[in-house]
C-alpha positions in Angstrom: -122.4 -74.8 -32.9 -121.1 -71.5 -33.3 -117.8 -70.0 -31.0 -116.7 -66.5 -31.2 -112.9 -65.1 -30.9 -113.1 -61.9 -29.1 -113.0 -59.3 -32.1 -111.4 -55.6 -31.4 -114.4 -53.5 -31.8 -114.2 -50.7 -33.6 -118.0 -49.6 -33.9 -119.8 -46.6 -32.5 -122.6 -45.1 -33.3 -120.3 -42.2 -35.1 -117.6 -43.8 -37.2 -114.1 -42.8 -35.9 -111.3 -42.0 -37.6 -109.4 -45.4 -37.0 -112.5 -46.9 -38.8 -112.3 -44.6 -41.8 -108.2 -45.5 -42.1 -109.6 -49.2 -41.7 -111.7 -48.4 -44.5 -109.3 -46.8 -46.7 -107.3 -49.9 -46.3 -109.5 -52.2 -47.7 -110.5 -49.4 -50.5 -106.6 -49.3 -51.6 -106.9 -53.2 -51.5 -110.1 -52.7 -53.9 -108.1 -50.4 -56.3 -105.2 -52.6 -57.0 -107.4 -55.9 -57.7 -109.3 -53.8 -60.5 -106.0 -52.0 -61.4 -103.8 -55.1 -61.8 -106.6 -56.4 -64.4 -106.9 -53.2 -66.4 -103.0 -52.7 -66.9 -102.7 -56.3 -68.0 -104.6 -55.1 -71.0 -102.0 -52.8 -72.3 -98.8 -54.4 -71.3 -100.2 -57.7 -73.6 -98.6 -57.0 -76.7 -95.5 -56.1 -75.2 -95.1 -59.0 -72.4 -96.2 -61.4 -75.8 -93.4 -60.0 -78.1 -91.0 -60.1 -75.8 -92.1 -63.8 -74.1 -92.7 -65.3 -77.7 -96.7 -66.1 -76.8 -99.0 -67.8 -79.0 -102.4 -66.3 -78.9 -103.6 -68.9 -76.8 -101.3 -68.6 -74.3 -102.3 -64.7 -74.7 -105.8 -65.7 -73.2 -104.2 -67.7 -70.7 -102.5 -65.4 -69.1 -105.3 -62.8 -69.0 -108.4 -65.1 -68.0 -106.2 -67.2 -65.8 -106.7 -64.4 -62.9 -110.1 -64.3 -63.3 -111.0 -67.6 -63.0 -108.9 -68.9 -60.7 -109.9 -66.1 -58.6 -113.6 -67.0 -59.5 -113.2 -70.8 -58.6 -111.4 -70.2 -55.1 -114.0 -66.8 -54.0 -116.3 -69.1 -52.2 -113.8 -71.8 -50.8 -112.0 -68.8 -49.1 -114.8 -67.0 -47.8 -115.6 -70.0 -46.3 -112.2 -70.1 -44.7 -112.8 -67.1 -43.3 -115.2 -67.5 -41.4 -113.0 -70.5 -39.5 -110.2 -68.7 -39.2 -110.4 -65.0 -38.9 -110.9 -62.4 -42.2 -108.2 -60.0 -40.7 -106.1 -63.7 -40.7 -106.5 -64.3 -44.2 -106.8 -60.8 -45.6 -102.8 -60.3 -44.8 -101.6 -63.9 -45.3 -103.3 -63.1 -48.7 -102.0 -59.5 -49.0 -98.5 -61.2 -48.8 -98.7 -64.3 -51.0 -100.2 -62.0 -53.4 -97.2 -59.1 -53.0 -95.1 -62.3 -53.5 -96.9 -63.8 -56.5 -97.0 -60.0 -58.3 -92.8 -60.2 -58.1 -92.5 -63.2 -59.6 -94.9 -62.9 -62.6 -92.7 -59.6 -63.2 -89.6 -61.1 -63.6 -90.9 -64.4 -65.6 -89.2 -65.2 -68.4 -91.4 -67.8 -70.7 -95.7 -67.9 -70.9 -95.3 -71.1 -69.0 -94.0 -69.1 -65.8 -96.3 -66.1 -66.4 -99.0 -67.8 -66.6 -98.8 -69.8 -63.3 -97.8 -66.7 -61.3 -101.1 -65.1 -62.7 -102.6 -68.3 -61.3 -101.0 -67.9 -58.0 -102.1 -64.2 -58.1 -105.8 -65.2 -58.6 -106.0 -67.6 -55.5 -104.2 -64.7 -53.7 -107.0 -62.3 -54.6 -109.4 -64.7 -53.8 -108.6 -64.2 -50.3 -108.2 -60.4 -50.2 -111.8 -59.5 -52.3 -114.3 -61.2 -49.5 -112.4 -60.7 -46.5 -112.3 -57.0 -47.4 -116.0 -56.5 -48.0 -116.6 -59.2 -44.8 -114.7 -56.5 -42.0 -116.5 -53.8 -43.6 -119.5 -55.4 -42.1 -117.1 -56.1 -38.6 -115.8 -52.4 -38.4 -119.3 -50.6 -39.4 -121.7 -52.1 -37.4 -124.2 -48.5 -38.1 -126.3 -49.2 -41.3 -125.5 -46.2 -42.9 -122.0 -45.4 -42.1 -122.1 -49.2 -43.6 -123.5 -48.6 -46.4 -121.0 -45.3 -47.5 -118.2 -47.6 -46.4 -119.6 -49.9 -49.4 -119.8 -46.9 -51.2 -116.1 -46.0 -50.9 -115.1 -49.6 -51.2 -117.3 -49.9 -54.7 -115.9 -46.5 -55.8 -112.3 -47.5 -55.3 -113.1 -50.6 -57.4 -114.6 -48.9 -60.7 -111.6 -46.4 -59.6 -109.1 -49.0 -60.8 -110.6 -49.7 -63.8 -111.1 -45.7 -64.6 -107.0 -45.1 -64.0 -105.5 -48.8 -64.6 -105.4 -47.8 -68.9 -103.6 -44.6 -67.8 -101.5 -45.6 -64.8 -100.3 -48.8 -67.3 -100.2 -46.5 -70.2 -97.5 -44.5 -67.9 -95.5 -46.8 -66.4 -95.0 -48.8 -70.2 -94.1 -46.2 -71.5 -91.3 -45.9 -69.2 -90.4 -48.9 -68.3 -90.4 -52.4 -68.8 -94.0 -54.5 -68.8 -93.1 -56.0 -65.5 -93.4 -53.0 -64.0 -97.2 -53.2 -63.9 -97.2 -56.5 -61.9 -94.4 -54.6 -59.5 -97.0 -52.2 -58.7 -99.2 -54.8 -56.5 -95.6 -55.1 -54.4 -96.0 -51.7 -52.8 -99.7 -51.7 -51.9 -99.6 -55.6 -50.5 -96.8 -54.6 -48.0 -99.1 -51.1 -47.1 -102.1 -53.5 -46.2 -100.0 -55.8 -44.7 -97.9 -53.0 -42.2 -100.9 -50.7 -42.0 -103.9 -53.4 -41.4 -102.4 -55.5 -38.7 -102.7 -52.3 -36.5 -105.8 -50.5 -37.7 -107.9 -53.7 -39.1 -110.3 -55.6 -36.5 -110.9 -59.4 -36.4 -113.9 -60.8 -37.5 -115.8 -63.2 -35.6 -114.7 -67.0 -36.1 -117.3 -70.1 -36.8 -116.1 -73.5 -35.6 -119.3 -75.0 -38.1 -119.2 -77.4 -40.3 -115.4 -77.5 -41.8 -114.7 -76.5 -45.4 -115.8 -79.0 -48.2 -112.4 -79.3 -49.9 -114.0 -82.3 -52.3 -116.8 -79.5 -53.3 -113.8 -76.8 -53.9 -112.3 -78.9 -56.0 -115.2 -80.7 -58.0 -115.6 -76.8 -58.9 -112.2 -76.7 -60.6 -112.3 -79.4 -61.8 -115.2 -78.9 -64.0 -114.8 -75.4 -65.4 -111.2 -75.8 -66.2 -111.6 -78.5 -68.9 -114.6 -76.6 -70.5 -112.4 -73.3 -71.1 -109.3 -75.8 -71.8 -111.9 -77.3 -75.0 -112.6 -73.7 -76.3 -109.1 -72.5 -76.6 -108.1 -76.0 -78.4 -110.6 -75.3 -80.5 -111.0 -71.8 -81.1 -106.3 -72.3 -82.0 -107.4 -74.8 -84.6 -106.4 -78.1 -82.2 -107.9 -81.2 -81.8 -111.3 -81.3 -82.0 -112.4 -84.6 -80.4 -109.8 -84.2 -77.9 -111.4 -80.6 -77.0 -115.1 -81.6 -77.0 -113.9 -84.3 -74.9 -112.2 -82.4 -72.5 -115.4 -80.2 -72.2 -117.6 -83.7 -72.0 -115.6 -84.3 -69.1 -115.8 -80.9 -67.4 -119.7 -81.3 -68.2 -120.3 -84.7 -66.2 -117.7 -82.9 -63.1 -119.9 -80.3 -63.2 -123.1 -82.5 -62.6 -121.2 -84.3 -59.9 -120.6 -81.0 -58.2 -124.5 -79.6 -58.3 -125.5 -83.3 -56.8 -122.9 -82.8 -54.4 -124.4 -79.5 -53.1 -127.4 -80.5 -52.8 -126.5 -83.9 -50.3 -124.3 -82.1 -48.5 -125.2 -79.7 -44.9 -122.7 -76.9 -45.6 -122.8 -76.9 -49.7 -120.5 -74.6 -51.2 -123.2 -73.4 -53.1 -126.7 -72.7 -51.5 -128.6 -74.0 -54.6 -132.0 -73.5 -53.5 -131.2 -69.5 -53.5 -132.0 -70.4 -57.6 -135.9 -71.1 -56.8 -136.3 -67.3 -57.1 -136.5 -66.1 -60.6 -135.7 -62.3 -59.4 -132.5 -63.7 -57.7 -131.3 -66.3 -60.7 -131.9 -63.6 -63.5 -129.6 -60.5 -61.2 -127.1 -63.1 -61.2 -127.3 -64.0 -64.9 -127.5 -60.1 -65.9 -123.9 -60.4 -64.0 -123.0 -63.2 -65.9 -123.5 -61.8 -69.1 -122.1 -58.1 -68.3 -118.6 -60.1 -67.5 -118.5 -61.9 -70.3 -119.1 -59.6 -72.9 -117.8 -56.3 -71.7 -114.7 -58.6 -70.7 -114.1 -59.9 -74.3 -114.6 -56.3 -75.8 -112.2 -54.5 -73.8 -110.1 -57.0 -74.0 -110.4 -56.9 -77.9 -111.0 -53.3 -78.1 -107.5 -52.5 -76.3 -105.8 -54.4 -78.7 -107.1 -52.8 -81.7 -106.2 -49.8 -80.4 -102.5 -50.6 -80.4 -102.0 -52.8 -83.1 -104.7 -51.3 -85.7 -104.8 -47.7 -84.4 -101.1 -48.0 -84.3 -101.1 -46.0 -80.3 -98.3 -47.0 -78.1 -99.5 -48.0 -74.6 -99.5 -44.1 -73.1 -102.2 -42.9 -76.0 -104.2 -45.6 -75.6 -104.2 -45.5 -72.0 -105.6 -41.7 -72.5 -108.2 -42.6 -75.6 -109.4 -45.7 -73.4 -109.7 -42.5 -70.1 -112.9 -41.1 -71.3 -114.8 -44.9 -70.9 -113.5 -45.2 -67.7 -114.8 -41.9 -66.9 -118.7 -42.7 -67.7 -118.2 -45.9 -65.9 -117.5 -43.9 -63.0 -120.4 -41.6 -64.0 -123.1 -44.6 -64.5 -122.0 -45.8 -61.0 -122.7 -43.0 -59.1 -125.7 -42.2 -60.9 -127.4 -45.8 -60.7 -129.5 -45.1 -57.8 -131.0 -41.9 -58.9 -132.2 -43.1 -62.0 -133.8 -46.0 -60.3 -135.7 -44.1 -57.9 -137.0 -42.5 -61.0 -137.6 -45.3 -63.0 -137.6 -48.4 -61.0 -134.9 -51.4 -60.9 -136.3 -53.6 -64.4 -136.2 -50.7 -66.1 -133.6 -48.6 -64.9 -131.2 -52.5 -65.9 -133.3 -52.5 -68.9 -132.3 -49.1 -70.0 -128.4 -49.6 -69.0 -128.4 -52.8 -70.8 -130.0 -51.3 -74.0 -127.4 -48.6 -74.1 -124.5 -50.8 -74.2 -126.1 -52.9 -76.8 -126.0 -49.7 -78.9 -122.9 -49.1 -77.4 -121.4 -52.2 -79.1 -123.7 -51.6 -82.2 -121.0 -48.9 -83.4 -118.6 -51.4 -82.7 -119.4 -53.0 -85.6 -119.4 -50.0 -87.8 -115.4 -49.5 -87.3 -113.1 -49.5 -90.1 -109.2 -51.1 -90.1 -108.1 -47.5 -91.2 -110.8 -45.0 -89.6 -113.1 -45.2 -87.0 -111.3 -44.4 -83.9 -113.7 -41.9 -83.0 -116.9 -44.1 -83.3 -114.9 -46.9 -81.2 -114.2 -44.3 -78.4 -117.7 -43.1 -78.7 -119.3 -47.0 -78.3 -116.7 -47.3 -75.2 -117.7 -44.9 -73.3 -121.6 -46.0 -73.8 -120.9 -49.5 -73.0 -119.4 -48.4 -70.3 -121.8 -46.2 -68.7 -124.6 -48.5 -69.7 -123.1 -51.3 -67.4 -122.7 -49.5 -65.0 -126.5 -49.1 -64.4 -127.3 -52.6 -63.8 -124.1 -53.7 -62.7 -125.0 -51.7 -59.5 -128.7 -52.7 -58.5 -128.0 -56.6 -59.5 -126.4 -56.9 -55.6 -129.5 -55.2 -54.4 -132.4 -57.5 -56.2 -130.1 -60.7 -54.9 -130.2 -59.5 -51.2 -133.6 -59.0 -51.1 -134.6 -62.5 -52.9 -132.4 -64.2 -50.1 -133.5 -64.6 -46.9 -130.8 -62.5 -44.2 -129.1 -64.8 -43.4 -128.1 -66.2 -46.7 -126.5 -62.6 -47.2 -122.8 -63.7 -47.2 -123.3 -67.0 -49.1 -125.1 -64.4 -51.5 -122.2 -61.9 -51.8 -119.6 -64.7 -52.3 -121.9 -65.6 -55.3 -122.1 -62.2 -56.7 -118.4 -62.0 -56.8 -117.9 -65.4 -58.2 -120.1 -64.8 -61.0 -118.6 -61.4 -62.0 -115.2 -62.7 -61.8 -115.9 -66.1 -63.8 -117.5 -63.8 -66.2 -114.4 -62.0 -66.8 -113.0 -65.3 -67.3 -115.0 -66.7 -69.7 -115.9 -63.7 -72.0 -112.0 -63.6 -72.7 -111.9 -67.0 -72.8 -115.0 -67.7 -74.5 -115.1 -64.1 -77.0 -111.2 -64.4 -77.1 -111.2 -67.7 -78.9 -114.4 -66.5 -80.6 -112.1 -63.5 -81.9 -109.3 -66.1 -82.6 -111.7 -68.1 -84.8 -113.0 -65.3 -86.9 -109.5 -63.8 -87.5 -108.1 -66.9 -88.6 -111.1 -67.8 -91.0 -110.4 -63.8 -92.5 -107.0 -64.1 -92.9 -106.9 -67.8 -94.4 -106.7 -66.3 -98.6 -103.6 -64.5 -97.2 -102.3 -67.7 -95.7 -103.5 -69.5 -98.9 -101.5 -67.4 -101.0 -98.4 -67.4 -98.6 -97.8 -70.7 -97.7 -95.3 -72.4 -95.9 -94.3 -71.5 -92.1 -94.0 -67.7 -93.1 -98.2 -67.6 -92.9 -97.2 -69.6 -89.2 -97.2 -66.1 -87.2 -99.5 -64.3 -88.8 -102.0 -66.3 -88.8 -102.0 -66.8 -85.1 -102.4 -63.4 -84.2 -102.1 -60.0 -85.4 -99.3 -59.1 -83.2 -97.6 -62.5 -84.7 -98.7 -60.6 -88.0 -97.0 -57.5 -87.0 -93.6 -59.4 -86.1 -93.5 -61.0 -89.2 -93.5 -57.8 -91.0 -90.6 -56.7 -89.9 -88.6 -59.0 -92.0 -90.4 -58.6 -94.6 -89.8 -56.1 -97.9 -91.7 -52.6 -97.6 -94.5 -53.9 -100.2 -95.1 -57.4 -98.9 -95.3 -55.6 -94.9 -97.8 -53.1 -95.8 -99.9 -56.0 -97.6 -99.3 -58.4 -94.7 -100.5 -55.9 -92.1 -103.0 -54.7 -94.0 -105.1 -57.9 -94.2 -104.3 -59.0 -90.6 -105.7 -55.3 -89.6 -108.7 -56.2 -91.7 -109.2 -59.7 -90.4 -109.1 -58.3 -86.7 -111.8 -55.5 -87.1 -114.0 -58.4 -88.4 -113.4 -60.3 -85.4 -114.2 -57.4 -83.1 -117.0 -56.6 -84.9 -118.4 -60.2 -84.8 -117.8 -60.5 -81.0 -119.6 -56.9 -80.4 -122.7 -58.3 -82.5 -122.7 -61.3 -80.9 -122.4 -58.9 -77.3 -125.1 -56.3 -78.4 -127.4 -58.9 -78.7 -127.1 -61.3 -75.6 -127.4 -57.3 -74.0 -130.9 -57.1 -75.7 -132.1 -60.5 -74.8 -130.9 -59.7 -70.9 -133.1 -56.3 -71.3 -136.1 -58.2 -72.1 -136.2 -60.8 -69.5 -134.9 -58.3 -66.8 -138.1 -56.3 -67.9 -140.5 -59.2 -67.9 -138.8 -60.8 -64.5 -138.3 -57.6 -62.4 -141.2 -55.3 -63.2 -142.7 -55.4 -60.2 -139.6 -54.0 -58.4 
């Protein structure tokens, strides 16, 4: 049984201007999600020196976002739908205004970390509700479709200025300041949208299965808990356990979606092979182009040797040809067709991260900036058509369970690929650096050989000869790692090419 509120209806058949400031709402809301994520990146090695972070916490606090965000995506559009979008798009907008305050002013990785956590099931109520009364305010199908334009543009926008607007504000002040800058925009959406944003239609179905939201938790949590353990050098058993159990939660969850009448997971949208391998080229995209920016970023600070402002400008001309590769996505698939057009993005960010490989700890800035800004233009191409080829393997009115899905896998890509490539990274650097460690024993090798920022640290106490040594090798040992994790990147991008050409050609 389905009961409607009565929305305030904003639709004509020409879009008005209270639409379009409607719309530039939810486009600033857009902006800062992808902004707060790309200014993380810089501020890292400052926030770590100054909190004392290991590495792993280091991951923590960066894929904690993500994935939190990623488990909570489809549990909150559900909620939506029961309670209002406008509702929980500005009881979000403030918990997440609150939530950005407090992770500025934390003072131990502990307390960082679980504002970041807070900040991710905040987001998870602004990023569908926002694309949900797009669909409420634009009822014409093409003003629609530019308002998703805008919407998607103001996205990839945050990720094109987030290096430079963080590279600016570290560089003047402190590295709260780039969790601050959520405060400002939370309170515009909050002031500006109760006035200009509609309500969205409420569903009094089936309620909200809480047991499936958490089941989902539950099992991915212990799986990226068992990588980092590992990945730090920890326990192994206890870590492979761990993951055993997220494994067997995980099974409990897919049996549970497919007893129960309002799953939080359609699985039977995964019977077409055009919609499973869109989501998987998703998949993939997030996890690897998550783990080499994040890895990239931090060679260009602590290898490079660029404080947060230069590499903020070095990392501008990537963002720029991600821009470029999203606006240009369509017209190279009406010339070449969808599998082809993804084939062709996906091959040029394999050779993208192919140069990755070729840079040096003392040279290759150039050639790094270069791979950059292919990888990012490359994903770009099938980043934007894999929403497309999953709307049209669904049936209509499985659209909104299949954009809750599409956001969910992007965003638990992010998570993973710095979880999973991160510890990858961590694993490799530590294996490169062991003869060092060898040769210094005792708990001076402690820092070092944790990360290269630890490395860096340690350095400073250290005599002028003995420094340069010490930061030399840790320099060396983290190229390797980035190297290993762009191989290991360039080809899961080449394997994606092939089976988005084989699945997809007749698109």
């Amino acid at each position: 049984m389905t009961t409607t509120s009565r929305p305030q209806t904003l639709s004509t058949s020409r879009p008005t201007r209270r639409q379009w400031v409607a719309l530039g709402v939810l486009a600033l809301t857009a902006l800062l999600l992808s902004l707060d994520v790309s200014v993380l990146y810089l501020a890292l090695p400052e926030l770590s020196a100054d909190l004392g972070a290991t590495t792993t916490q280091q991951l923590w606090m960066l894929d904690i976002y993500s994935f939190v965000l990623a488990g909570f995506l489809v549990t909150m559009g559900a909620l939506g739908d029961r309670i209002g979008r406008k509702r929980l798009l500005l009881i979000g907008a403030v918990a997440f205004g609150v939530a950005s305050a407090a992770a500025a002013y934390a003072s131990s990785p502990g307390q960082l970390i679980f504002w970041r956590a807070m900040l991710g099931i905040a987001g998870a109520t602004l990023m569908p509700s926002t694309m949900g009364l797009i669909r409420t305010i634009f009822t014409d199908e093409k003003a629609m479709m530019t308002a998703i334009g805008v919407w998607y543009s103001c996205f990839m926008g945050g990720m094109a200025v987030g290096p430079l607007v963080g590279g600016v504000l570290l560089q003047h002040f402190w590295w709260g300041s780039a969790f601050l800058l959520g405060v400002p925009f939370m309170l515009l959406l909050v002031v500006v949208g109760r006035r200009v944003l509609p309500e969205s239609d409420r569903h009094a179905g089936a309620p909200v299965d809480v047991v499936s939201s958490v089941l989902s938790l539950a099992a991915i949590l212990p799986v990226i808990y068992g990588f980092k353990e590992i990945a730090r050098g920890g326990d192994t058993t206890t870590a492979l356990l761990t993951m055993s159990v997220g494994c067997a939660l995980g099974l409990v969850f897919v049996r549970r979606q497919r007893r129960i009448a309002n799953p939080l997971v359609d699985l039977t949208l995964f019977r077409s092979r055009a919609f499973s391998t869109a989501l998987a080229v998703m998949l993939v995209g997030g996890v690897v182009m998550a783990g080499v920016s994040f890895l990239s970023s931090q060679w260009l600070q602590l290898v490079a040797g660029l404080d947060p402002l230069g590499a903020g400008l070095t990392m501008l001309p990537a963002n720029i040809a991600l821009l470029v590769g999203a606006s240009s996505s369509a017209r190279i698939a009406h010339r070449l067709g969808t599998a082809r057009t993804m084939a062709t993005g996906l091959l040029v960010c394999a050779a993208g991260l192919a140069l990755y490989t070729q840079v040096g700890p003392a040279q290759g800035l150039g050639l790094l900036v270069f791979g950059m800004c292919l990888t990012s233009f490359g994903i770009m191409l099938p980043s934007t058509l894999t929403m497309g080829v999953m709307m049209q393997s669904a049936p209509p009115e499985r659209a909104g369970s299949v954009a809750s899905m599409s956001e969910t896998s992007g965003e638990f890509g992010i998570a993973v690929g710095i979880a999973g490539l991160g510890s990858l990274a961590t694993f490799v650097y530590r294996d490169q650096l062991a003869p060092y460690a060898a040769a210094h024993g005792g708990s001076a090798a402690a820092a070092p050989l944790d990360s290269l920022a630890g490395a860096v640290r340690t350095a400073t106490a250290l005599p002028a000869e003995a420094a340069r040594g010490l930061v030399t090798a840790a320099q060396e040992a983290f190229t390797a790692s980035l190297a290993v994790v762009s191989g290991v990147g360039a080809a899961l991008f080449v394997a994606c090419a092939v089976i988005a050409l084989r699945v997809l050609r007749s698109r």
